[in-house]
C-alpha positions in Angstrom: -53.7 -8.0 -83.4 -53.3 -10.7 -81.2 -49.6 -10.8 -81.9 -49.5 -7.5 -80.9 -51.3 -8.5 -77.3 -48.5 -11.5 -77.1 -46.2 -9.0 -77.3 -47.2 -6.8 -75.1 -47.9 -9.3 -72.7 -44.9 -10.8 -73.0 -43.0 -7.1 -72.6 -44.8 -6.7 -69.5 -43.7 -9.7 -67.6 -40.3 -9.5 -68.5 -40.2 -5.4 -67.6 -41.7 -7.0 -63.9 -38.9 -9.2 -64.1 -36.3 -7.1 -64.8 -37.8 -4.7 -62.0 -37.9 -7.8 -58.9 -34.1 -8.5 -60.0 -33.2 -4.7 -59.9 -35.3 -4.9 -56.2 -33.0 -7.7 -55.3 -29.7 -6.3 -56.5 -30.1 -3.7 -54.1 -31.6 -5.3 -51.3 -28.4 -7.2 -51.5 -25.5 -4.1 -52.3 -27.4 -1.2 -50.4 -26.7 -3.5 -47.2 -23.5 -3.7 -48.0 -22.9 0.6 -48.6 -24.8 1.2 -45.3 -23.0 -1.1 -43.6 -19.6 0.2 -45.3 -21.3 3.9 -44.1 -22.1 3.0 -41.0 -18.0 1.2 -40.4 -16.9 4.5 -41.7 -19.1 7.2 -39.5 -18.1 4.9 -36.5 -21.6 3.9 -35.5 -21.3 -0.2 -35.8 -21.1 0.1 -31.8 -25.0 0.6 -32.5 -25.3 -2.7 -34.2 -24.9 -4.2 -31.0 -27.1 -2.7 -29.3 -29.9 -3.5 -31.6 -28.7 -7.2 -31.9 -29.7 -6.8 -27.8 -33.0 -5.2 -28.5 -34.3 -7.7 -30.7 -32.8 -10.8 -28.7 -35.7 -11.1 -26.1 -38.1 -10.5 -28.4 -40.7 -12.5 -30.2 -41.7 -13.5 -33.7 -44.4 -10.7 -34.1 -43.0 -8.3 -32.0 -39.6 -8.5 -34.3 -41.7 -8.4 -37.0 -42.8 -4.9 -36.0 -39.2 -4.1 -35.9 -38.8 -5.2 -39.6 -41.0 -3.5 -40.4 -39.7 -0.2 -39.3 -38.0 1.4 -42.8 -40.9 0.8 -44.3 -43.1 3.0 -42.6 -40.6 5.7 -42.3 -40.3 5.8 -45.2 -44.0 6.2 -46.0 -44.4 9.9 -45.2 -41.1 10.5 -47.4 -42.7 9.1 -50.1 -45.9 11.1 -49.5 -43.7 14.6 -49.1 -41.9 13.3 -52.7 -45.8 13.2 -54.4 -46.4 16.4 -52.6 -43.2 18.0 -54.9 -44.4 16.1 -57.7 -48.0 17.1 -57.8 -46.4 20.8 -57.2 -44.8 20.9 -60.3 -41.2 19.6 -58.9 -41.4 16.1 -60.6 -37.0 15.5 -60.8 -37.0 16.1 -57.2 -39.9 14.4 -56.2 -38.7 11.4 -58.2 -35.0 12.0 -56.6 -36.4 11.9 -53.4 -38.5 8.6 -53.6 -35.6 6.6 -55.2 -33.7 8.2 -52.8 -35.6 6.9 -50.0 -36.6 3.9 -51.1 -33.1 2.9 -51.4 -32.1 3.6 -48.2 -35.9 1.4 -47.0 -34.4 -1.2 -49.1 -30.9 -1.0 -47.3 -32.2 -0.5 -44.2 -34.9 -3.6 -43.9 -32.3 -5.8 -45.6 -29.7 -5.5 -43.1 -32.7 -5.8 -40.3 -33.9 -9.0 -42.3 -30.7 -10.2 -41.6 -30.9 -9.6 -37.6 -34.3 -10.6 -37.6 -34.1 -13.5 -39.8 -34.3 -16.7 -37.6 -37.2 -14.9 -36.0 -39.3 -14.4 -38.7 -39.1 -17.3 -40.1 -40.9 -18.4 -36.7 -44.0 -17.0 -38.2 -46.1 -19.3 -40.8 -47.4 -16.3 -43.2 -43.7 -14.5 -43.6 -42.4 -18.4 -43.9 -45.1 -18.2 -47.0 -44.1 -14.9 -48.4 -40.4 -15.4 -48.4 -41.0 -18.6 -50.5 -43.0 -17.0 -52.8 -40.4 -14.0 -52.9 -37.7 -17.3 -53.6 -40.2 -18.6 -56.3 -40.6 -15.6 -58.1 -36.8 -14.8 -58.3 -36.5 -18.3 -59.5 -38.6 -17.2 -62.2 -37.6 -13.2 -63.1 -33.6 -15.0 -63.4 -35.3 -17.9 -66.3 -37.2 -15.3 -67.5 -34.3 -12.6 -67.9 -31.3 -15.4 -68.8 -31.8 -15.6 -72.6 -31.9 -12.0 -73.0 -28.5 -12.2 -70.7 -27.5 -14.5 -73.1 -28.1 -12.4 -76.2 -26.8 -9.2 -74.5 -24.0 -11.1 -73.7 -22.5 -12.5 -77.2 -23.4 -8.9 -78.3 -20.6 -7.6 -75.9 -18.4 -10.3 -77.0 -19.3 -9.4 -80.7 -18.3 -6.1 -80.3 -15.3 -6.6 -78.3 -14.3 -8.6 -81.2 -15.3 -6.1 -84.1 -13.3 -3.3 -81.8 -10.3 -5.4 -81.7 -10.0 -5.9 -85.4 -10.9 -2.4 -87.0 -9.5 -0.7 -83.5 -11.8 0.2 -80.7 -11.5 4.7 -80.3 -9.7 5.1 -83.6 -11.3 7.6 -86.3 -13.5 6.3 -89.2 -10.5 6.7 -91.1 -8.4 5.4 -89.3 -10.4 2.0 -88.7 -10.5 2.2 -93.1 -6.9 2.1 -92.9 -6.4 -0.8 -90.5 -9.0 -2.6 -92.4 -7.2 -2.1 -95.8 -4.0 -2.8 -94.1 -5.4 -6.0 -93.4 -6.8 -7.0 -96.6 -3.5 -6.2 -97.6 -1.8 -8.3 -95.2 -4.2 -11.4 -96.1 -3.5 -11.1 -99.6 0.3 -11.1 -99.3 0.1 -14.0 -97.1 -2.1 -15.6 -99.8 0.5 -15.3 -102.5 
């Protein structure tokens, strides 16, 4: 039984893991599609503008700007459990990912305006260590599986090379007898 809470245990923290680095991957490449989005819509002039707003400000008050996606998107995520709890549960689950994404997107790119700013402030100067420390430790945590999933890919690359990756189970027969074949007369 206690195996079994190991386990578990275990299972837990590395499904946490694997969540923070999926958390991470976005914050990094949902930047990037707004961004690209916002280049192709022709509102980057804005950019500017907000690069002005947040100039003259200080530490706390760009803080509050920060901030911002995440409390828009609060009421979004209430309206998506309101659909849920009404019996809609894809769309309400659509429409928090959905939203949360674009949060994500949103307060990255402002983390990156707002960044020499915050960093002003003791208590976000805390956090974002810790946020470094435990991303430190969801990457050693996650590696060996990497590792694993990794030689499995190169396994199979190697198995589909020999018997002949999107050929028929006959067909894969065939190239394998051809090359028992082939071996043996090479052999002789």
């Amino acid at each position: 039984m206690e195996a079994v809470k190991q386990h578990m245990v275990r299972t837990f923290w590395f499904m946490l893991a694997v969540i923070f680095l999926v958390e991470a991957w976005l914050w990094d490449h949902v930047k990037l599609w707004l961004r690209a989005l916002a280049e192709a819509i022709g509102a980057e002039r804005y950019e500017a503008k907000l690069r002005d707003f947040i100039a003259p400000l200080s530490p706390y008050p760009t803080l509050a700007v920060f901030a911002v996606p995440a409390l828009i998107v609060l009421p979004l995520k209430m309206l998506a459990l309101e659909a849920i709890a009404g019996g809609h549960v894809f769309f309400g689950l659509i429409f928090i990912l959905t939203a949360k994404t674009l949060a994500l997107g949103a307060t990255s790119y402002l983390f990156d305006l707002c960044r020499e700013k915050l960093m002003q402030i003791p208590r976000f100067l805390q956090f974002y260590d810790l946020v470094l420390r435990v991303s430190a430790w969801a990457h050693a945590l996650i590696e060996p599986a990497k590792r694993q999933l990794a030689f499995i890919g190169f396994a199979q690359e190697q198995f589909d090379a020999i018997l002949g990756a999107g050929r028929t189970r006959l067909e894969r027969r065939l190239a394998h007898i051809r090359s028992l074949a082939a071996r043996r007369t090479n052999s002789a």
